[in-house]
C-alpha positions in Angstrom: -18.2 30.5 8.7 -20.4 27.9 6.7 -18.0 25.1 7.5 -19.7 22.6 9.6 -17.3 22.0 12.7 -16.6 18.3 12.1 -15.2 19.4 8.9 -12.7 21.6 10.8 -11.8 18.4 12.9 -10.7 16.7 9.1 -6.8 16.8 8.7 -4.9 16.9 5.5 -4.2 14.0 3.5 -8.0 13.3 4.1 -11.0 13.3 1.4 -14.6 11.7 1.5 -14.6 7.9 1.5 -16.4 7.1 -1.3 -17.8 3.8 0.5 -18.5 5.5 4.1 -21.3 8.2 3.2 -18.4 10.5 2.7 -16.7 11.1 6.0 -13.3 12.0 5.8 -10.7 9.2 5.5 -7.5 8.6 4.8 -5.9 6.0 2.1 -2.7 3.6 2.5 -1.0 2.4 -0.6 1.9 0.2 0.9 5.0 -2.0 -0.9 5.8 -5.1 0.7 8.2 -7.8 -0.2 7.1 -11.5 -0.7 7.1 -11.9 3.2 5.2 -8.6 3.7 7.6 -7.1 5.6 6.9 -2.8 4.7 9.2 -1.5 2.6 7.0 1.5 0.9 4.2 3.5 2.0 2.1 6.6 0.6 -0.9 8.2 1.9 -3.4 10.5 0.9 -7.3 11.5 1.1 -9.6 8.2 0.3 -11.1 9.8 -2.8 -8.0 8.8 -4.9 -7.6 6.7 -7.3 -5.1 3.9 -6.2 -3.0 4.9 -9.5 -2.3 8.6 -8.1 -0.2 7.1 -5.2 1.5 4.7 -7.3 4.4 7.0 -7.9 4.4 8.1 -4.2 4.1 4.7 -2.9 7.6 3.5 -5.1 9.5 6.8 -4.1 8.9 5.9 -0.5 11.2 2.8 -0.7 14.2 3.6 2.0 16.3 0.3 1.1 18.2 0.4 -1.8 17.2 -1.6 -4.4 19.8 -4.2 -6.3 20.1 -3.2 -10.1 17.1 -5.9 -11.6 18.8 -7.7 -14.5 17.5 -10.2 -17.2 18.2 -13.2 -15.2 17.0 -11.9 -12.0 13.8 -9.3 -13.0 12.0 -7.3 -10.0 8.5 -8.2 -10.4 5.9 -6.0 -8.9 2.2 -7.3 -8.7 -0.4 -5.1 -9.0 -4.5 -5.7 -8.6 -6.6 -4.7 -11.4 -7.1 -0.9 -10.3 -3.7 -0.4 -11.7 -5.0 -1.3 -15.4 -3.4 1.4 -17.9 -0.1 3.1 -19.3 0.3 5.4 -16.7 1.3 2.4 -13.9 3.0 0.2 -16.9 5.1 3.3 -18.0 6.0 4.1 -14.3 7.0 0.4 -13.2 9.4 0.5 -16.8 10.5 3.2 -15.1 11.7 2.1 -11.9 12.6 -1.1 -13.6 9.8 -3.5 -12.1 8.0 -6.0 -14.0 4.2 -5.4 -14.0 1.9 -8.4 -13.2 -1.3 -6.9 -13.5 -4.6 -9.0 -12.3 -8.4 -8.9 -12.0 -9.1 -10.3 -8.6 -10.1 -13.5 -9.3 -7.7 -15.0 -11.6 -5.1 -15.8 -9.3 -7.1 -17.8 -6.8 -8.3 -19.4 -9.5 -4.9 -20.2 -10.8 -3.7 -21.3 -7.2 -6.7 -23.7 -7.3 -5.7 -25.3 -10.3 -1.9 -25.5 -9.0 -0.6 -26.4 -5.8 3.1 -25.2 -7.0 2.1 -21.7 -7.6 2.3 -19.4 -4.9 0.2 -16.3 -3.9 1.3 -13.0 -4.3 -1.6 -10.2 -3.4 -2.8 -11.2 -0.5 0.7 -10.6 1.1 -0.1 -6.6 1.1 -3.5 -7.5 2.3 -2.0 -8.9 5.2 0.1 -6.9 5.8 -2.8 -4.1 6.1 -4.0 -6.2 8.5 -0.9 -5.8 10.9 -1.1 -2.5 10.5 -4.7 -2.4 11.4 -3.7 -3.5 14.5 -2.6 -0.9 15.8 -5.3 1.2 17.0 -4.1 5.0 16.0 -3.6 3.9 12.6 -7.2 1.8 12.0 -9.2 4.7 13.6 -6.7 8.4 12.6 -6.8 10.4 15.7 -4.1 12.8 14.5 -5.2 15.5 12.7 -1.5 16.1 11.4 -0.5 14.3 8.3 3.5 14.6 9.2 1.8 12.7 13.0 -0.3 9.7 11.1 3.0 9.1 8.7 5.2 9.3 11.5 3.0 6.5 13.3 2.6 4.3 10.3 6.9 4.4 9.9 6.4 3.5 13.6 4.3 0.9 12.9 6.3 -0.4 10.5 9.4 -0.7 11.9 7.8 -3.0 14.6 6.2 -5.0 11.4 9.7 -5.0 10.3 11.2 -6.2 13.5 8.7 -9.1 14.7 8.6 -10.0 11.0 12.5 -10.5 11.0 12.6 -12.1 14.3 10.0 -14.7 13.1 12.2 -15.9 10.3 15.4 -16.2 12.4 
C-alpha cells in the first residue's frame, strides 16, 4: 500500500512525461497522408522513444496500401528522432522511402525555394485537430482500449471534414 493514490488514477499506455515533472502521460505517434488526413495511429506511455512506436504506428494503417514501384516510390518523412537502422530497416520493410531530417533543414530549404513544398508540419497539424478535441488533449479515460477508441473517433471526423473540404 505504498502507492500514492494519484498513481492508482494512472491508466495503461501511460509513463512519466519526461518534460512535465513526470506525471503520467500518454504519447501519439500518428501517419498522415500529404493532406493530413489520419491514416495510422499508435499510442503508448510518454517515456518512449518515438522509434519504439514506429512499428506500431505503420501496422495501424487500415487502408490498403497500392504496391510502391520504382516509378511511383511511397515516401515516408521522418524528423530527426527517427535517426538509425532500426527505422531505415523497418521502412525497407514496409517498402517506404525514408526522408530523414534534423528540424531545421527543411524550412530552410523551403526558404531558399518557393517550388518545394513542406512535408512535416502536415502531422503537426494534424496533432493539432486532434487536440481539439478535449478528451484526447486532457485523457480522462483511464482505459487504454477507451482513449484509442476516441482517437479512431476522432479521426474519422478528421477524415470526414477533411474529405468534405476537398470536394
Amino acid at each position: 500500500m505504498g502507492l500514492r493514490p494519484r498513481l492508482l488514477l494512472a491508466g495503461k499506455k501511460t509513463g512519466a512525461n519526461p518534460t512535465d515533472r513526470a506525471k503520467s502521460g500518454t504519447k501519439r505517434s500518428v501517419l498522415t497522408d500529404a493532406d493530413g488526413i489520419p491514416l495510422g495511429i499508435a499510442t503508448d506511455g510518454a517515456n518512449r522513444h518515438d522509434v519504439k512506436l514506429a512499428r506500431a504506428t505503420l501496422d495501424s494503417i487500415e487502408v490498403k496500401r497500392p504496391k510502391p514501384t520504382k516509378k511511383k516510390k511511397q515516401n515516408l518523412c521522418l524528423d530527426a528522432g527517427y535517426v538509425g537502422d532500426e527505422v531505415q530497416d523497418l521502412t525497407k520493410e514496409f517498402g517506404f522511402t525514408a526522408h530523414v531530417r534534423p528540424r531545421g533543414e527543411e524550412a530552410q530549404e523551403i526558404m531558399k525555394s518557393a517550388k518545394k513544398k513542406a512535408r512535416r508540419w502536415v502531422v503537426e497539424r494534424t496533432h493539432s485537430w486532434l487536440n481539439r478535441f478535449r478528451a484526447l488533449l486532457t485523457r480522462w479515460s483511464k482505459r487504454p482500449d477507451t482513449y484509442i477508441a476516441m482517437l479512431h473517433l476522432a479521426c474519422g471526423i478528421i477524415t470526414w471534414r477533411a474529405t468534405d473540404l476537398l470536394r
